[in-house]
N, C-alpha and C positions, 0 to 999 in steps of 0.2 A: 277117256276112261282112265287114261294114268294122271289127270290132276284129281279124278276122285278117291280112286285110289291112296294115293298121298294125303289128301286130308283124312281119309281115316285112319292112315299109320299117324299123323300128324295129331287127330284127336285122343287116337288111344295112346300115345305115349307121352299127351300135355294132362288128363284130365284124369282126377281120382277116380277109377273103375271101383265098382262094389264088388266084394268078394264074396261070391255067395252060393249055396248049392244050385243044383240042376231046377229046383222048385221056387228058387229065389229068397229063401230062408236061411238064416246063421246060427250059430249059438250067442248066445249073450249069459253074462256071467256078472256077478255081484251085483250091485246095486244100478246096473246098466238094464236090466229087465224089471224093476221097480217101474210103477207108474211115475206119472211130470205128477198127479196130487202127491205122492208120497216127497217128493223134490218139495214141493213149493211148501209143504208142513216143516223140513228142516230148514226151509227160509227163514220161518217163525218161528223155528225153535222149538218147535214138536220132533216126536221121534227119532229117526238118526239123526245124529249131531251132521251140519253142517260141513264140517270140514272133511267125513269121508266122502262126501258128494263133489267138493271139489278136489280133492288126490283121485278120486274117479277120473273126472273132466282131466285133469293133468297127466294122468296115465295112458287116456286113451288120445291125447293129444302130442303124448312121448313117442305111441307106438304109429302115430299117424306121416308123423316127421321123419323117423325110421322106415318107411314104408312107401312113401311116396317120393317121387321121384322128383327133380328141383325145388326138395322141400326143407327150409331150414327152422322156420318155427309157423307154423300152421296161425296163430294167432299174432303173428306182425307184431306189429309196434301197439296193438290193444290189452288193456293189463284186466286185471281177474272181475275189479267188481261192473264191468263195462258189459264185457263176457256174460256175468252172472245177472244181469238188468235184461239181457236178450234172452237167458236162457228161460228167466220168469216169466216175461210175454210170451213166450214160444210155449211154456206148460200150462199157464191158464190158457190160451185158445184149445189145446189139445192138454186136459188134464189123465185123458187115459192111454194116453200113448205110452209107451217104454221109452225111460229116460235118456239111453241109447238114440234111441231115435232123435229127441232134442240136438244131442249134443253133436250128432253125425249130419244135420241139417245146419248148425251153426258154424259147424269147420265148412261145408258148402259155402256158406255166405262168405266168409273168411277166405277161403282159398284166391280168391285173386287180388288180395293184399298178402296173402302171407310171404316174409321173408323167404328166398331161396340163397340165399348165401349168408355166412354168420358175419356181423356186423365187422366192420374193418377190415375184412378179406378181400383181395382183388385179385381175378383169375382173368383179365385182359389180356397179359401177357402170355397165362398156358394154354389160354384158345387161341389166341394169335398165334403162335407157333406151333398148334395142333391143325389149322386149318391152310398151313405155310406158310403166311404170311408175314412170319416173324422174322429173326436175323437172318 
């Protein structure tokens, strides 16, 4: 009982939990409750211009990093038009979905490469001596 135990303190405090009401529903706000067609029209250059679609992606990827817990960049070492390639098959299979939805599926895929420490930092030495085994 206390090793199952432990892997559920151990899941809940490794894995992004959804925050969501008692009904399983959120708010969503700006162009995160747009459909993936309305995404994949500012692909081609219809309608909203592109680039609020990605400071979208970027924002909700800023607050994702802020949020989660040994989280330092949510999209690792993957840079935007890689990201935006996955986000386009993810909207044409699901074009009526909320774009939110895309993007909250893509940090899923994402999360077990994402960076947890910012590049050139080394905390060896303060978990070593947080765990005593240091000087």
């Amino acid at each position: 009982m206390r090793a199952l135990t432990a892997l559920i303190v151990l899941l809940l405090t490794v894995l992004p939990a959804p925050a969501k009401d008692i009904d399983g529903e959120h708010a969503v706000f700006g162009l995160g409750a747009q459909p993936c067609s309305q995404y994949l029209a500012a692909r081609q250059g219809r309608g909203v211009p592109m680039r609020r679609y990605q400071d979208w992606i970027e924002a909700y990827f800023s607050a994702f990093n802020l949020l989660v817990n040994n989280t330092w960049n949510i999209a690792g070492k993957h840079k935007l038009p890689e990201l935006l390639r996955w986000m386009d098959d993810w909207c044409r299979q699901n074009p009526r979905a909320p774009f939110i939805d895309a993007v909250a599926n893509l940090t899923a895929v994402l999360y077990p490469d994402r960076l947890n420490l910012a590049p050139g930092k080394d905390n060896r030495k303060k978990w070593t001596e947080e765990l005593g085994r240091g000087k």
